[in-house]
C-alpha positions as CSV (number, residue, x, y, z in Angstrom):
1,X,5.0,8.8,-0.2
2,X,1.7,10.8,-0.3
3,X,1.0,9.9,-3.7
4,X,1.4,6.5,-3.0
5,X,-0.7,6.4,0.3
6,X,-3.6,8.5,-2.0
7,X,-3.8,5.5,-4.4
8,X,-4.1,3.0,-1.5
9,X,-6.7,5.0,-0.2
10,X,-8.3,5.5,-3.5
11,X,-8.4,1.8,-4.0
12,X,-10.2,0.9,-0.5
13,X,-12.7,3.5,-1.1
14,X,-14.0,1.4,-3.9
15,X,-15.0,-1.3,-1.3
16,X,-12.8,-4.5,-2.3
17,X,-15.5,-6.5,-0.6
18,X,-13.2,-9.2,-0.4
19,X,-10.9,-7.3,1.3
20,X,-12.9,-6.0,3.7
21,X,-14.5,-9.6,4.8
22,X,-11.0,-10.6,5.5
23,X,-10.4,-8.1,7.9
24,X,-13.9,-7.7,9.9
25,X,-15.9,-10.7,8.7
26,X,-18.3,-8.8,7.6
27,X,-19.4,-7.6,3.7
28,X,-19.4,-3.3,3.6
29,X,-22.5,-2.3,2.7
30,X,-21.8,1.1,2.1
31,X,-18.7,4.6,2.7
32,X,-19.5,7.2,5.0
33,X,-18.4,10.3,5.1
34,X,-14.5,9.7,6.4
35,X,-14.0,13.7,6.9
36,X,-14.1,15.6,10.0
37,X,-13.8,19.4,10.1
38,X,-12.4,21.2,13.0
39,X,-10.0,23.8,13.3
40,X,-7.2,20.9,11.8
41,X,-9.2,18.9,9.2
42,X,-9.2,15.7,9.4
43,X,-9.3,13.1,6.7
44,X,-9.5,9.2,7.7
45,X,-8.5,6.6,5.3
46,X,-11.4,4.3,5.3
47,X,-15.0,5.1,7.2
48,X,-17.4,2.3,6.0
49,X,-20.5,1.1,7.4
50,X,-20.7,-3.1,7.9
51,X,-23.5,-5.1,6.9
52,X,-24.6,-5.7,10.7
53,X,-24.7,-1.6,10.9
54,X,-21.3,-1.1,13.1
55,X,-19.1,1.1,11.5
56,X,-15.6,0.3,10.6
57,X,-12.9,3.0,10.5
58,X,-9.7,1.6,8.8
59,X,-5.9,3.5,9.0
60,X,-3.1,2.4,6.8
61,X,-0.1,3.2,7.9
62,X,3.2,2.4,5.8
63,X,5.6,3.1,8.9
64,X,5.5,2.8,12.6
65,X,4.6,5.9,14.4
66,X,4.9,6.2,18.3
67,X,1.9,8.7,18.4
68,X,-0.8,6.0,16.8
69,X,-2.6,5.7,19.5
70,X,-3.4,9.1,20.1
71,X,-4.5,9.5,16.1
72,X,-6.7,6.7,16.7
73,X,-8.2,7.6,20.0
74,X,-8.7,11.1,18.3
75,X,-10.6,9.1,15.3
76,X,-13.0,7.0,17.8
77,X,-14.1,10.3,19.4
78,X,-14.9,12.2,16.5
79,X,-17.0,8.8,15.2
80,X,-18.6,8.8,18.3
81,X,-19.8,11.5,18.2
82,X,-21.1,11.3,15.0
83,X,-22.5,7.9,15.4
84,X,-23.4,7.8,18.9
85,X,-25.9,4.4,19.1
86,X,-23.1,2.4,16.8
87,X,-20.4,0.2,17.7
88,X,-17.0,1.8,16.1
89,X,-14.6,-0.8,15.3
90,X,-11.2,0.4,14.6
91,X,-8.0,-1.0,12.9
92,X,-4.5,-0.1,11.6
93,X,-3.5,-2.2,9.0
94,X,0.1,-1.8,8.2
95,X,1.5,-2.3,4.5
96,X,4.7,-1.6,4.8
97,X,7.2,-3.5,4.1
98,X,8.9,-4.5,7.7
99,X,6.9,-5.5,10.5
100,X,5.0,-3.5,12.9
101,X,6.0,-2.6,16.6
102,X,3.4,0.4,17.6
103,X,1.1,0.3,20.6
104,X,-2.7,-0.6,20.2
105,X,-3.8,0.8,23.1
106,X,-3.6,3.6,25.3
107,X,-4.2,3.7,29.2
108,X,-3.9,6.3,31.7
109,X,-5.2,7.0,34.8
110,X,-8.7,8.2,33.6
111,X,-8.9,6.2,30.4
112,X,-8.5,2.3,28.7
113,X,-8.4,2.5,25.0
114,X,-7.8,0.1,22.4
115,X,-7.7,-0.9,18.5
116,X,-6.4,-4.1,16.3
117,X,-3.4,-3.9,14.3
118,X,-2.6,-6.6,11.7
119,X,-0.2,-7.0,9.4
120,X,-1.4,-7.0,5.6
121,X,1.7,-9.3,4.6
122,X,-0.1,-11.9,7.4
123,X,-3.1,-12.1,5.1
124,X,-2.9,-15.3,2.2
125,X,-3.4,-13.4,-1.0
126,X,-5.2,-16.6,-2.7
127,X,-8.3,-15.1,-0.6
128,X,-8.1,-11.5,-2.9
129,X,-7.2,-13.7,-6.3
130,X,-10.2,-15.4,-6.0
131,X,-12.2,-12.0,-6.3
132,X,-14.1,-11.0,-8.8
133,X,-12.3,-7.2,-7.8
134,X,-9.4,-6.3,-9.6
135,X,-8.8,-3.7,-6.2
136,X,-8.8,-6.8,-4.1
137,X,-6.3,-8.6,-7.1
138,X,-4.1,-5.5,-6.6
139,X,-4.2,-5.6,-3.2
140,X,-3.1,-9.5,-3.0
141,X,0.4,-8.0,-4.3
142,X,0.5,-6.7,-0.7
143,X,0.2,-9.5,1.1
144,X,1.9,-12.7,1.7
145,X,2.8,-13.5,-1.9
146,X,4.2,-16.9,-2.2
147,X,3.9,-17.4,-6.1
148,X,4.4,-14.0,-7.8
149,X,5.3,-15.2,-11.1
150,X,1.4,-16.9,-11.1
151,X,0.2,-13.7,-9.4
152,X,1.1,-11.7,-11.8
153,X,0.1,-13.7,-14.5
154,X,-3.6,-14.0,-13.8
155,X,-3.4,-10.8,-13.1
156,X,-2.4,-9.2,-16.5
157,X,-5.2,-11.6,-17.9
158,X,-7.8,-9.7,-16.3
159,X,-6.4,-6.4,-17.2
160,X,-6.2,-7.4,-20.8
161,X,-10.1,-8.0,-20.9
162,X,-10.3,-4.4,-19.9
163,X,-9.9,-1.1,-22.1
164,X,-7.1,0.7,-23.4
165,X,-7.8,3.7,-20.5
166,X,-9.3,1.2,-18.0
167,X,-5.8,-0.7,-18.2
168,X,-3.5,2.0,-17.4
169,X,-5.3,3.6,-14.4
170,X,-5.0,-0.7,-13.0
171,X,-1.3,-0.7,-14.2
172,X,-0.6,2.4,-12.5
173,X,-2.1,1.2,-9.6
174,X,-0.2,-1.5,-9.3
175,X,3.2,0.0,-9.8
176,X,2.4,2.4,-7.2
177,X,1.1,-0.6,-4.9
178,X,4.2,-2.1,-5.4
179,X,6.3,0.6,-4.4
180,X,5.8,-0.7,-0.9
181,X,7.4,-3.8,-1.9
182,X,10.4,-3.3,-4.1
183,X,11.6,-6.9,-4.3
184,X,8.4,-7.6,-6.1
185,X,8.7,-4.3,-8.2
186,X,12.2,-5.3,-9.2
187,X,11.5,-8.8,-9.9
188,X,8.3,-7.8,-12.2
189,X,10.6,-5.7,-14.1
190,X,13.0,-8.8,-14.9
191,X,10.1,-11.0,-16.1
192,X,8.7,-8.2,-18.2
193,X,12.3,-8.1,-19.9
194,X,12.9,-11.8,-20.2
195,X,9.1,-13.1,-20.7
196,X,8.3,-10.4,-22.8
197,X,5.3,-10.1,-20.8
198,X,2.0,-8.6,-22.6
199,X,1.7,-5.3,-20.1
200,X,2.5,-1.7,-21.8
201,X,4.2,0.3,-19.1
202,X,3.6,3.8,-21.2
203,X,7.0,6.5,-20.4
204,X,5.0,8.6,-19.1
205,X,3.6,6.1,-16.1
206,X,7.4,5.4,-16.0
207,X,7.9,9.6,-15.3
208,X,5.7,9.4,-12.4
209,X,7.3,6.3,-11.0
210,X,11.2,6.6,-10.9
211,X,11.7,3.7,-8.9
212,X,10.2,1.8,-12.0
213,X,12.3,3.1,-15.0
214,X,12.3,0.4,-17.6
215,X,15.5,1.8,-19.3
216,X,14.1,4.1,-21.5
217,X,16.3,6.3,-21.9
218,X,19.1,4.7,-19.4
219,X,21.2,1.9,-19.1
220,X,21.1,-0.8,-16.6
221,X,23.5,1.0,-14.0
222,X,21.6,4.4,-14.8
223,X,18.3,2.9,-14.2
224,X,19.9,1.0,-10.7
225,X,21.2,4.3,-9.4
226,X,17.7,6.0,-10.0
227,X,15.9,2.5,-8.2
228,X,18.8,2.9,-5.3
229,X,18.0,6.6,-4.4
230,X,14.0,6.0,-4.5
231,X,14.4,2.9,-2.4
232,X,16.5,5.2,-0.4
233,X,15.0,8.8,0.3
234,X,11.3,7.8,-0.7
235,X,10.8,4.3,1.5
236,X,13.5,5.3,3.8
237,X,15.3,1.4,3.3
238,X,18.5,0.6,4.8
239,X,21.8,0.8,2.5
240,X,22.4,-3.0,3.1
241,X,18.9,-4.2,1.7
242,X,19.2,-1.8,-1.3
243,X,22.1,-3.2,-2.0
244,X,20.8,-7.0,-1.6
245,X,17.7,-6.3,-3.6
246,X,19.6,-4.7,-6.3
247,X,22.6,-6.9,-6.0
248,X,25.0,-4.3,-5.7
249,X,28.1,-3.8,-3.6
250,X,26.7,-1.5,-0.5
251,X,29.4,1.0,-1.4
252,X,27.7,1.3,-4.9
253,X,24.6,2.4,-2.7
254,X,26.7,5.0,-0.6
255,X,28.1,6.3,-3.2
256,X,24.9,7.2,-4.5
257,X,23.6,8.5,-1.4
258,X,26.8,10.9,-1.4
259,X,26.3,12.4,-4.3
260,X,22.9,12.8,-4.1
261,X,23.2,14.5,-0.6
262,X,25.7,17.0,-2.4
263,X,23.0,18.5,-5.1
């Protein structure tokens, strides 16, 4: 999943100012320097300073990982330090596509610690539509999508106003976005066969996204089996919603699995 944590973070850095109001109140003003050198580098996701001159470190984090707090408490010392007479605020925003269960805080004898997690998927995407960012559009695809058939719509209307070259890079974007929601990523793949929807998926985006093979080359089942063992190895899904998302029998899935275990 490193690619596809890369192009989140490549899309944040661009300031969705939208985006960011949502989650702090606040308009960015402008990116800091979100490396910290040490003997183990360390690379945050989002370091941005707020209009009111805190500074806002931001984490996405696609799975739920025990050790968060430490990571965090690790990030608010090296900030700190760096920024000793500002107020650090810190959050984990979590885009993947279950719910998340980790700790916010941390407290032991000697020490009280704590940071806000929310939930992306908690946030109405009408807020990001209404951007004039297409990051902060392709961001809405993350979170609580109630009319995707309308989302996606509008969206391909802005990205036809853009270049040839300027098109892709959003496209490519998107599809990788929506790798952390495969329901979406399957069901934008049956309007774009039935609607005969205006948005060139070129094969070569389709040979850096599996998951997404528009049939090419494959049949249906082909293209299912190659879906199945993305939604399966890469974002580490259960056999039972594979199967429900792809409407499969769950023995279609294993079988899959199986062989794939074997090469």
């Amino acid at each position: 999943m490193a690619k596809f944590d890369k192009t989140l973070r490549d899309i944040i850095q661009n300031i969705p100012q939208k985006f960011i109001s949502i989650l702090t109140g606040k308009k960015g003003s402008k990116i800091l320097d979100n490396t910290f050198p040490s003997t183990k580098e360390r690379l945050a996701d989002l370091v941005l300073e707020l209009e009111d001159g805190s500074v806002f470190h931001l984490e996405l984090q696609t799975q739920n990982d025990k050790n968060m707090p430490f990571r965090m408490l690790e990030y608010y010392l090296l900030l700190k330090q760096r920024y000793p007479d500002k107020t650090i605020k810190q959050m984990v925003l979590y885009v993947g596509d279950g719910k998340p269960n980790m700790q916010n805080y941390l407290e032991t004898d000697k020490l009280k610690f704590s940071y806000e997690i929310r939930d992306i998927k908690d946030i109405e995407c009408r807020e990001l539509l209404e951007s004039d960012s297409l990051e902060d559009k392709i961001l809405a695809v993350l979170c609580k999508v109630e009319d995707f058939e309308t989302y996606i719509f509008s969206l391909i209307d802005e990205l036809l106003k853009l270049s040839e070259k300027q098109r892709a890079d959003y496209i490519r974007k998107l599809l990788i976005a929506l790798n952390y929601r495969p329901k979406l990523k399957v069901k934008l793949k049956t309007l774009m066969e039935e609607r005969k929807m205006p948005l060139t998926i070129t094969e070569e985006m389709a040979k850096e996204d599996p998951f997404y093979d528009l049939g090419y080359k494959k049949g249906k089942e082909e293209a299912k089996k190659e879906i199945a063992k993305n939604m399966y190895f890469e974002l580490k899904m259960p056999v039972e919603q594979i199967a429900k998302v792809l409407k499969v029998p769950t023995e279609f899935v294993e079988e899959i699995i199986k062989e794939e275990n074997k090469t």
